[in-house]
C-alpha positions as CSV (number, residue, x, y, z in Angstrom):
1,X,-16.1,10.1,32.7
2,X,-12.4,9.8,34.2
3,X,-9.3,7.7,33.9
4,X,-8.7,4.9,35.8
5,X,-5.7,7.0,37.2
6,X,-8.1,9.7,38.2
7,X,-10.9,7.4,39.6
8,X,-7.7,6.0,41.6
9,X,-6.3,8.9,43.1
10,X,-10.2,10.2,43.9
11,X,-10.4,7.3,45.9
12,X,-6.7,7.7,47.3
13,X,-7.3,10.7,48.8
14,X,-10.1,10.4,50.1
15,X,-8.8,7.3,52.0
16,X,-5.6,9.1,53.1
17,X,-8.3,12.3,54.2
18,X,-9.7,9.3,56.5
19,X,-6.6,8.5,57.8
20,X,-5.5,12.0,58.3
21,X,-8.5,12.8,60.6
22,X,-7.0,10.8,63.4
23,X,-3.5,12.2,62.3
24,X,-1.7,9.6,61.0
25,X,0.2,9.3,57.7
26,X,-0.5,6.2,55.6
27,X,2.0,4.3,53.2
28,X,1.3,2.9,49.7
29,X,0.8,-0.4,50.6
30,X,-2.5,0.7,52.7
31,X,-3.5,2.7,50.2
32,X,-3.3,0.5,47.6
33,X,-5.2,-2.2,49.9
34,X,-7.4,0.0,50.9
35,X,-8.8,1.0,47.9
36,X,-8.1,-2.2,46.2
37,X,-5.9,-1.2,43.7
38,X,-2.3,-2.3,42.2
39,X,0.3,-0.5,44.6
40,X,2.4,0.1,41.5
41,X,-0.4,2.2,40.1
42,X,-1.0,4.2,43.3
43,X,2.6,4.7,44.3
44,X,3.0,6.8,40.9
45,X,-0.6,8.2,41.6
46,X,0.6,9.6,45.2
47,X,3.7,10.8,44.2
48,X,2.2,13.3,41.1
49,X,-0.5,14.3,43.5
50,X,2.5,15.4,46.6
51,X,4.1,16.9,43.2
52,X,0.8,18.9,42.9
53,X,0.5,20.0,46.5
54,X,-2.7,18.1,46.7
55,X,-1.4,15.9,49.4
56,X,1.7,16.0,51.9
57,X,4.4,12.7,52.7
58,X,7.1,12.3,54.7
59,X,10.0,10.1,54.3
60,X,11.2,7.5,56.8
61,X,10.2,5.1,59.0
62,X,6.8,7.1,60.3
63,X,6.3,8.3,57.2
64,X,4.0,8.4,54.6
65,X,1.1,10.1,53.4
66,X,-1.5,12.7,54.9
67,X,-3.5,15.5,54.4
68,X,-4.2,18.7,56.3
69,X,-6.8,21.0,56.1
70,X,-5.5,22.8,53.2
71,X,-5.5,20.0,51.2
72,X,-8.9,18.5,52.3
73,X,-10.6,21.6,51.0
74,X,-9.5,20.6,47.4
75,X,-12.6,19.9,44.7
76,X,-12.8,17.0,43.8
77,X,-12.2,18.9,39.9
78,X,-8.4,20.2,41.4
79,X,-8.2,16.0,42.0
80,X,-9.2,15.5,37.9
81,X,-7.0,18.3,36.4
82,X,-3.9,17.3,38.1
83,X,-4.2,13.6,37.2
84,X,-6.4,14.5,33.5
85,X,-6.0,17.9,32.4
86,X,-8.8,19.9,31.6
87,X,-9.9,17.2,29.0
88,X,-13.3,16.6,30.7
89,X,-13.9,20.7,30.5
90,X,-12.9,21.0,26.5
91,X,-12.9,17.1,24.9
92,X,-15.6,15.7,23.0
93,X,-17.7,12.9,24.8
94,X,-17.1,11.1,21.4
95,X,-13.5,12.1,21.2
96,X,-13.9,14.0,17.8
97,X,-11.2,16.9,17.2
98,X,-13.4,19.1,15.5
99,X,-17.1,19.2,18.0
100,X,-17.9,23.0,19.1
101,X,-21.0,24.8,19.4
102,X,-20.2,25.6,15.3
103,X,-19.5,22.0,14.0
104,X,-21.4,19.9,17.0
105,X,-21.3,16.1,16.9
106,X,-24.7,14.3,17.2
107,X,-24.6,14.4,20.9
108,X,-23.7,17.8,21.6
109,X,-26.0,19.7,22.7
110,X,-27.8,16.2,24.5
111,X,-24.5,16.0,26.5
112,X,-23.7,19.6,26.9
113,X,-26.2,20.1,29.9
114,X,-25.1,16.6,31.5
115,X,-21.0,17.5,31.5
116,X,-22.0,21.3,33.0
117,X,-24.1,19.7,35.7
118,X,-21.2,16.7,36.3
119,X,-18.4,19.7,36.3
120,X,-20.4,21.8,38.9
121,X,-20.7,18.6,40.8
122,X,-17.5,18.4,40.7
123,X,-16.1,21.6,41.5
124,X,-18.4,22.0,44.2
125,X,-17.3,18.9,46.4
126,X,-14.1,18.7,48.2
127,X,-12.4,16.0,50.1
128,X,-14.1,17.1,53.1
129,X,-17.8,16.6,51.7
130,X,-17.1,12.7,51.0
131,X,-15.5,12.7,54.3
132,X,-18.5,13.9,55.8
133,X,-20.6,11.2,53.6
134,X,-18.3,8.5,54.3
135,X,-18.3,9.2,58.3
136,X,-22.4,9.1,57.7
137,X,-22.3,5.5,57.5
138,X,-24.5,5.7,54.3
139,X,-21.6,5.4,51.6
140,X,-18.7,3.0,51.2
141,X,-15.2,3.7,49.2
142,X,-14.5,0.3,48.5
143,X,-15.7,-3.1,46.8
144,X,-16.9,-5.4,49.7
């Protein structure tokens, strides 16, 4: 359902919102580690989402990324239409130009209940709840 940019920076904020709880600022590198992905990739990532005032950074020797409690109060939806656009709220799930309630494609009206319940999902969680689910003990963020 989302890029692999936004299923990147999903997973880089919430690992900088871990970090952030014991106050420290995290760089690229231990993002990129962290969530096992190419630091390239996640440097750009981090940088559009600071751009977007969906994270905070500092430059300089203690710098690097973090979150307060403004930003860990952002949906996970505010994550997605910074890095995607509103494409998940308007496309069609079999990318045709011309699907609407009027000219539906065969899956429609099948998919048009899943995407609502997916977009409430995500609209109703913020970087706080997976917090809270990764402090649980009962969820992981990365590959083992």
């Amino acid at each position: 359902m989302f890029s692999k940019s936004c299923e990147y920076a999903i997973k880089a904020m919430i690992f900088v919102a871990q970090k952030s709880k014991d106050e420290l600022r995290v760089g690229v590198k231990e993002v990129a580690i962290g969530i096992d992905a190419p630091e390239p990739f996640i440097a750009k990532i981090l940088q559009d989402l600071g751009k977007k005032k969906l994270l905070n950074s500092v430059k300089g020797p203690n710098g690097g990324f973090y979150m307060d409690k403004t930003n860990l109060q952002s949906s996970i939806a505010d994550i997605v239409k910074a890095i995607d656009g509103d494409g998940l709220y308007i496309d069609c799930v079999l990318g045709l130009k011309a699907c609407s309630e009027k000219n539906p494609c065969p899956v429609h009206y099948e998919f048009k209940e899943i995407k609502k319940n997916f977009i409430k999902m995500i609209e109703e969680n913020t970087i706080t709840d997976f917090n809270d689910k990764l402090d649980s003990g009962k969820f992981f963020l990365k590959n083992s």
